[in-house]
C-alpha positions as a Python dict, from the first residue, in 0.01 Angstrom:
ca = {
    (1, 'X'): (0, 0, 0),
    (2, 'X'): (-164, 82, -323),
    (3, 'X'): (-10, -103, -658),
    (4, 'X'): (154, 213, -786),
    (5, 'X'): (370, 259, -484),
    (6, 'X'): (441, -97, -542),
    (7, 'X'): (625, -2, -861),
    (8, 'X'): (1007, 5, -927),
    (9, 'X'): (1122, 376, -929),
    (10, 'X'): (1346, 453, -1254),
    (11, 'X'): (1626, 700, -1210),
    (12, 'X'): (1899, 828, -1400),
    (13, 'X'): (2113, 567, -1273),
    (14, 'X'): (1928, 303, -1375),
    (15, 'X'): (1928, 460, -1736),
    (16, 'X'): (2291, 502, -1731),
    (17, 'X'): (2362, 133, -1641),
    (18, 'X'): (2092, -19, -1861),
    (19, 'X'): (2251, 185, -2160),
    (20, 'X'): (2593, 52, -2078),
    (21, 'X'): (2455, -283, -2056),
    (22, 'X'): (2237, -266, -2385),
    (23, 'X'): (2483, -127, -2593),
    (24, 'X'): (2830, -325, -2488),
    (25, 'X'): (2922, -610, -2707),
    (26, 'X'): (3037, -815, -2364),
    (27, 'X'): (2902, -861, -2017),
    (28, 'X'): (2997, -626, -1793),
    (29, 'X'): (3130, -693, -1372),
    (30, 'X'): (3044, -446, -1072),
    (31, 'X'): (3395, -338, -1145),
    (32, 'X'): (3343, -254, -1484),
    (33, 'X'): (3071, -42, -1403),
    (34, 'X'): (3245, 154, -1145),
    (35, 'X'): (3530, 220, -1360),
    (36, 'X'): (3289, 418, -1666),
    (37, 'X'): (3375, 780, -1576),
    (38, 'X'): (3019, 845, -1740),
    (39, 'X'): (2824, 666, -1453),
    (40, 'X'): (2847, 914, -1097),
    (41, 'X'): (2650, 601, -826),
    (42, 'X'): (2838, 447, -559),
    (43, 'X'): (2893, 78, -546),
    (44, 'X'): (2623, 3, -374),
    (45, 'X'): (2371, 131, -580),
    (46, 'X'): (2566, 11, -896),
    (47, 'X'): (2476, -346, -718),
    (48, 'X'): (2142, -316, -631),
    (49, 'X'): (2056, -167, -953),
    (50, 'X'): (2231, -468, -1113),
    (51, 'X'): (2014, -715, -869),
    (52, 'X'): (1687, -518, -959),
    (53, 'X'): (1747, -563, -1349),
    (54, 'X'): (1849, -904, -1275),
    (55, 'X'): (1481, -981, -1060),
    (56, 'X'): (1305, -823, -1353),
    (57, 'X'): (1458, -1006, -1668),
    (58, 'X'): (1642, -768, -1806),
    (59, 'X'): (1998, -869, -1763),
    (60, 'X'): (2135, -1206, -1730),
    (61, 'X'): (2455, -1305, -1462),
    (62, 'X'): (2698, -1493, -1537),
    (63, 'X'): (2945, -1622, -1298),
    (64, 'X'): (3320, -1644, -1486),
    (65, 'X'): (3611, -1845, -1487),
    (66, 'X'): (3769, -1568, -1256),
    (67, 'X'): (3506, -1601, -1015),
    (68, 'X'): (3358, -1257, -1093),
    (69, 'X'): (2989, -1203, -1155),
    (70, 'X'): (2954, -1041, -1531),
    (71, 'X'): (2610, -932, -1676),
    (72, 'X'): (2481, -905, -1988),
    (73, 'X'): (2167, -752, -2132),
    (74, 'X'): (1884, -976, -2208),
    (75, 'X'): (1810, -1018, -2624),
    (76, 'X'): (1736, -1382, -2678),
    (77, 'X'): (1642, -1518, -2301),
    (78, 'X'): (1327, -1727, -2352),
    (79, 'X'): (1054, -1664, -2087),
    (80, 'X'): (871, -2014, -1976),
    (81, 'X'): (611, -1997, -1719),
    (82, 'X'): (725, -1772, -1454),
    (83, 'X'): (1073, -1824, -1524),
    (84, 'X'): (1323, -1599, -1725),
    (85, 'X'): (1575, -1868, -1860),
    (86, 'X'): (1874, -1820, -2087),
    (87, 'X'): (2016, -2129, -2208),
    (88, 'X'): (2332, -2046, -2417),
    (89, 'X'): (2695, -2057, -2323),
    (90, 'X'): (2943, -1807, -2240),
    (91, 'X'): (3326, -1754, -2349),
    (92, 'X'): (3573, -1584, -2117),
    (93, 'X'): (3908, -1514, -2257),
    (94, 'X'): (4195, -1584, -2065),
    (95, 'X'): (4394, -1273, -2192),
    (96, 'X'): (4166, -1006, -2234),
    (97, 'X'): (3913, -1186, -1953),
    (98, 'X'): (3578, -1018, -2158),
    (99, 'X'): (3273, -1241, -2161),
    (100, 'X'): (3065, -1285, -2412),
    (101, 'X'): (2707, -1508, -2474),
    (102, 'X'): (2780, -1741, -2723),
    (103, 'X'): (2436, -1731, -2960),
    (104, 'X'): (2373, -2082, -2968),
    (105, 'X'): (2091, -2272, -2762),
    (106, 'X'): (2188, -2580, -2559),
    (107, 'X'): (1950, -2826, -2524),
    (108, 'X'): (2055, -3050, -2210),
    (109, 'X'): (1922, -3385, -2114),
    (110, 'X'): (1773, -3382, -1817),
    (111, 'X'): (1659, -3659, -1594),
    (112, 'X'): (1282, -3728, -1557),
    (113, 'X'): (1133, -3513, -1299),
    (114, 'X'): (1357, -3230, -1298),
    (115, 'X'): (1332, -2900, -1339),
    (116, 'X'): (1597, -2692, -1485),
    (117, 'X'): (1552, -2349, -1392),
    (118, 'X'): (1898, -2150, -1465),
    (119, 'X'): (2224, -2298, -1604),
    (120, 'X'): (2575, -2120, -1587),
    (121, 'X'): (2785, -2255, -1899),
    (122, 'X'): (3160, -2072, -1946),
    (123, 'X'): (3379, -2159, -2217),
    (124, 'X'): (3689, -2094, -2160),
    (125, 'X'): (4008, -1989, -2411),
    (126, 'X'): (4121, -1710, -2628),
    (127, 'X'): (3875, -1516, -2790),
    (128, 'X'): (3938, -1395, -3178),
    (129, 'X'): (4021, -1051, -3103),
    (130, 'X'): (4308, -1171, -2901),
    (131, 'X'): (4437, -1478, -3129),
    (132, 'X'): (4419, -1226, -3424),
    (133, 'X'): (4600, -1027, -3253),
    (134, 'X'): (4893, -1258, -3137),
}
């Protein structure tokens, strides 16, 4: 098969759910997604779209307190070698349940002779749209 027919189609789907993604201030779920009246794909293309940007580098998941996978689009991810790492936390408010990457880098120890290729790191609490609000 030649190398162009190799290459990832992009759609108008894929545009609508990369926009949502690079312009919400929180990581969005599946559920999220399917909820926007703006975006008209089924669920299952809403996850395999998600899965494709996820493959490429462009979005980040995270897995939350709630068990639910949330993604975020990628700003500050750090590519080493062949791997797309993103090595910050995450907060997840336990009223309003939005997550959000924390800026911050964390630099782990890790034991001679391994290699750390992903880390999932959720803060949990109340964010400060919610405690300003109570």
């Amino acid at each position: 098969m030649p190398p162009d027919m190799l290459k990832k189609r992009e759609t108008s789907g894929k545009r609508q759910v990369m926009q949502l993604l690079e312009h919400s201030q929180i990581a969005l779920s599946q559920d999220m997604l399917e909820k926007n009246p703006e975006l008209k794909i089924d669920r299952v293309t809403i996850y395999r779209i998600l899965r494709s940007f996820e493959e490429d580098g462009k979005v980040h998941r995270i897995m939350g307190n709630d068990g639910k996978a949330y993604y975020a689009y990628c700003r500050n991810c750090a590519e080493t070698h062949a791997h797309h790492l993103h090595f910050h936390m995450h907060f997840q408010c336990r009223i309003c349940h939005n997550v959000e990457c924390l800026q911050a880098e964390v630099n782990l120890p890790v034991p001679e002779n391994y290699q750390v290729d992903d880390a999932n790191m959720v803060l949990g609490g109340i964010c400060a749209s919610c405690k300003n609000a109570g």
